[in-house]
N, C-alpha and C positions, 0 to 999 in steps of 0.2 A: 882506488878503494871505493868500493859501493859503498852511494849511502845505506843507511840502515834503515828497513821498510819498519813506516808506523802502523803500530796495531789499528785495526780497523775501528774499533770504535772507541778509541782516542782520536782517533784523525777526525772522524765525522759522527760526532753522536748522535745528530739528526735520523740517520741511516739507522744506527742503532736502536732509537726509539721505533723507528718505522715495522723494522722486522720484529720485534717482541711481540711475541703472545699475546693475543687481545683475550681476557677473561671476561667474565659479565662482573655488570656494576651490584651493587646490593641491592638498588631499586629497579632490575630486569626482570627477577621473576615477578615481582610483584605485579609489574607490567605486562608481561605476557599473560598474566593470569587473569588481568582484566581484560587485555584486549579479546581472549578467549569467551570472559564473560558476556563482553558488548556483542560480537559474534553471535553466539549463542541465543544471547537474547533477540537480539532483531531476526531470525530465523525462524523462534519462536513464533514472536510478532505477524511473519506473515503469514506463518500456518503451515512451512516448507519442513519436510522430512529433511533429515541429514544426508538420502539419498538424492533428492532432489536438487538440494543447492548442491550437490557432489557433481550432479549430470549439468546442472547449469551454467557453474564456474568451470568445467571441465579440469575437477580436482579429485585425487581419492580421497575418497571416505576417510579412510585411513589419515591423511593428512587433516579433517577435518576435527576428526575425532580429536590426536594431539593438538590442534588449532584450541578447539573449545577448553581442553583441559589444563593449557596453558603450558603446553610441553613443545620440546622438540623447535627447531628453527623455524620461526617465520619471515617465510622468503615473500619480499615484495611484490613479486612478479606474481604469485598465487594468494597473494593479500588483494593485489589489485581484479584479481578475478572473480573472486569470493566475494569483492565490497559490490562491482557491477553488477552479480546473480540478485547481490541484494537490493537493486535500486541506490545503493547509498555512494558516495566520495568516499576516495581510501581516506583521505583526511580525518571525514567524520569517524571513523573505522576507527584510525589510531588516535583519535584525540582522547587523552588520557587524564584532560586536566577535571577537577574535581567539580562540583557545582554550589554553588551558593549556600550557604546554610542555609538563608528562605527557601532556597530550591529542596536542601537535603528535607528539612521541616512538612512543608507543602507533602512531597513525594511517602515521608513516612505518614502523614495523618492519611492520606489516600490509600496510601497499603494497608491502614488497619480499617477501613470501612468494608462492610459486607460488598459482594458485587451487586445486592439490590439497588443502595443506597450510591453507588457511586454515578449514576444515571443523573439521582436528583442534585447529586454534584454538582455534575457539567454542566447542567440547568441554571444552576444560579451563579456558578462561575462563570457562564454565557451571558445571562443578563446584568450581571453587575459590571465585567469583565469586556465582553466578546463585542459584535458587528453589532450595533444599534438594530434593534427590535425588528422593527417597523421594516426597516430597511432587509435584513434577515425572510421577514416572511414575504417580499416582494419578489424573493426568487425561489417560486416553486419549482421543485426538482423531485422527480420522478424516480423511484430504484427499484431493482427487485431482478427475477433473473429475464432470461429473453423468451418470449412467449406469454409473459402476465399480461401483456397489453400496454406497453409505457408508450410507445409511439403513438397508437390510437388513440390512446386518451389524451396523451399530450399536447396532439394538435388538434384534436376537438377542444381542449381546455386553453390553449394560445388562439385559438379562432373565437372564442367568447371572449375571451379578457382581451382581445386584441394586443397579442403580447409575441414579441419573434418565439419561434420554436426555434431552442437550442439542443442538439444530440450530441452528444461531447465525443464519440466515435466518430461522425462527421468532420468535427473541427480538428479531433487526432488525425486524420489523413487531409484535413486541408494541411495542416502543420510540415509531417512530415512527406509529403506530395506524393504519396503513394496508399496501396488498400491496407484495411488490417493486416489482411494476411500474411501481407510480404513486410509490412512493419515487424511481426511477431517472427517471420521467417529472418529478417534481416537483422532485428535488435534482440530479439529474446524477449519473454515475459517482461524481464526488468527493463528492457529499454523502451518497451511500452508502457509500463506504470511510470516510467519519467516523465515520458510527455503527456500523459495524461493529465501529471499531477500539473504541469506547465501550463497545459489549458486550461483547465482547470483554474489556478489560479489568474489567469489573464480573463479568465471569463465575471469572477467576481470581483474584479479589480474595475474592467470596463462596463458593466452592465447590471441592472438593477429590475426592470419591471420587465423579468424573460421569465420562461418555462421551458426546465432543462430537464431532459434525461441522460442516464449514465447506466454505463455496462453494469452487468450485474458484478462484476467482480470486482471490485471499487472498494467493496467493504471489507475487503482481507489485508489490503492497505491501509493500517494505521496512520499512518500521518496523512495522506489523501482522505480519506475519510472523515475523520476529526474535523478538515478542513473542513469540507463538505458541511459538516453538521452543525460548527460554528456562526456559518454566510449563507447556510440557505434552510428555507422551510420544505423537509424530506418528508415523502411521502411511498410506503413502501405498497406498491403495487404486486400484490400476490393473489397465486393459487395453485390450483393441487397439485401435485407431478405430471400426471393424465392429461389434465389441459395442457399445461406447458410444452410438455410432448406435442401435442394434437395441432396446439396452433404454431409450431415453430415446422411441422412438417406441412402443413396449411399452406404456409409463407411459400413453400418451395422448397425446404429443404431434407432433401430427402437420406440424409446419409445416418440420421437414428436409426434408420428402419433396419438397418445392414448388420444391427446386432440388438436389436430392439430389448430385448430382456435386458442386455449387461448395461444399455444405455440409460433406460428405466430406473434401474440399481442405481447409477453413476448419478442419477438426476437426483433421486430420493435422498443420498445422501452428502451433496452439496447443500442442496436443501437446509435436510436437518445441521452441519454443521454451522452453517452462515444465520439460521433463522434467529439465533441471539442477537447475530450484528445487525439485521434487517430489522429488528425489533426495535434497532437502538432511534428509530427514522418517528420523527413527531409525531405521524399519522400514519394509520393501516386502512386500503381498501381492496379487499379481497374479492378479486371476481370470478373464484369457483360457483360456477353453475348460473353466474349472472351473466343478462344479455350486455351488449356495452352502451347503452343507453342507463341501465340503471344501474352501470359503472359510474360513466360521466355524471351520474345526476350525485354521486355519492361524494366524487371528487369537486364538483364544482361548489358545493355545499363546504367542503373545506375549505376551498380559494376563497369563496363570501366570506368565511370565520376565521382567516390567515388575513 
């Protein structure tokens, strides 16, 4: 006589919990609806269309869309891809935990200030707060797009102060031992703003009486940036479109000319959209129509009063 076969999950309820239905917890949407938000918002942040980080993470739109509205599965494998387009750790991506009530407090009195007044903010949260003054204005740093003149000026103004010239596009291919190009070809937009922001900070970590320049696009980078504006005294070297053009094909480089009009357009309104963030920099010297001598004489008038 056969024994008599035991029900299966009487014999092993182990098994039995294994195979059940996994449903979502009560606090899932909640969470997916945040991590949608955090998403969202750091997108925002850097200024990326929703097509853009779609072509960067090499994700659909489509997935995207549900992503931010906090629907549909979020598969790790396309969370990890999304968080790299962003510069960010899937980590920081999914960290879901709340923030301090002084944090929640701080972050709503900032929400309700005009964006005039939030400037004079960071100002005083800087020097009550931030990198010691003194020390701050000891590292002039140059921004603006390529063609205002930051190189020129910059080593005419480390050749007076007697001070190293620092170009943080230099130190990003000493770093990664190869050119921009193939850095942006190899890592993507985001994995060049990573290392940016890594030299970047090793730079004001080791160094104190330099003059630095930095790519023009630095300022689309919110947390890079911030940095930036916290450790060092900016100075935003601008002018018209026309120049910018003129002296960038000056240099050598001849590849605006190939569509001159649409490239013009493309210059004009980078421009206009970054001149808020360029605004944000201590100091303006505009060298539309000036020689570079009475550039330099305008900049070095700054470094005497920094």
């Amino acid at each position: 006589m056969k024994p008599s076969a035991k029900p299966k999950d009487r014999a092993n309820p182990a098994a039995r919990s294994i195979s059940a239905p996994v449903g979502l917890a009560d606090s899932d949407p909640e969470f997916l609806a945040s991590l949608g938000r955090r998403v969202r918002a750091a997108r925002e942040q850097r200024g990326m269309a929703r097509k853009m980080l779609s072509r960067t993470a090499s994700v659909s739109e489509r997935y995207l869309a549900a992503l931010e509205a906090g629907e549909g599965n979020a598969s790790v494998i396309l969370l990890r891809r999304v968080a790299g387009a962003l510069g960010m750790r899937l980590t920081d991506l999914l960290d879901s935990s709340e923030p301090a009530p002084e944090q929640r407090l701080i972050r709503r009195f900032l929400d309700s200030l005009p964006p005039q007044r939030l400037e004079e903010a960071l100002r005083r949260l800087t020097l009550e707060f931030g990198q010691d003054e003194a020390v701050r204005r000891k590292r002039i740093t140059l921004i603006g797009l390529r063609g205002a003149g930051k190189t020129t000026l910059g080593g005419a103004l480390a050749s007076e102060l007697r001070r190293p010239l620092i170009e943080l596009d230099r130190e990003i291919e000493r770093e990664a031992g190869i050119s921009l190009s193939e850095v942006f070809l190899l890592y993507g937009q985001a994995g060049y703003r990573r290392i940016e922001r890594r030299c970047l900070e090793r730079m004001i970590n080791s160094q104190d009486d330099i003059v630095l320049t930095v790519g023009g696009g630095i300022v689309s980078e919110p947390e890079t940036y911030n940095l930036l504006l916290l450790n060092c005294f900016t100075v935003w070297v601008k002018a018209a479109p026309e120049e910018h053009m003129s002296r960038v094909v000056a240099q050598g480089d001849t590849r605006p000319m190939a569509g001159h009009a649409e490239a013009m357009d493309d210059l004009r309104n980078i421009l206009t959209a970054r001149e808020p963030l360029y605004a944000r920099a201590d100091a303006v010297i505009d060298t539309s129509g000036r020689t570079v001598e009475r550039s330099f004489e305008a900049l070095r008038q700054l470094a005497a009063a920094s």
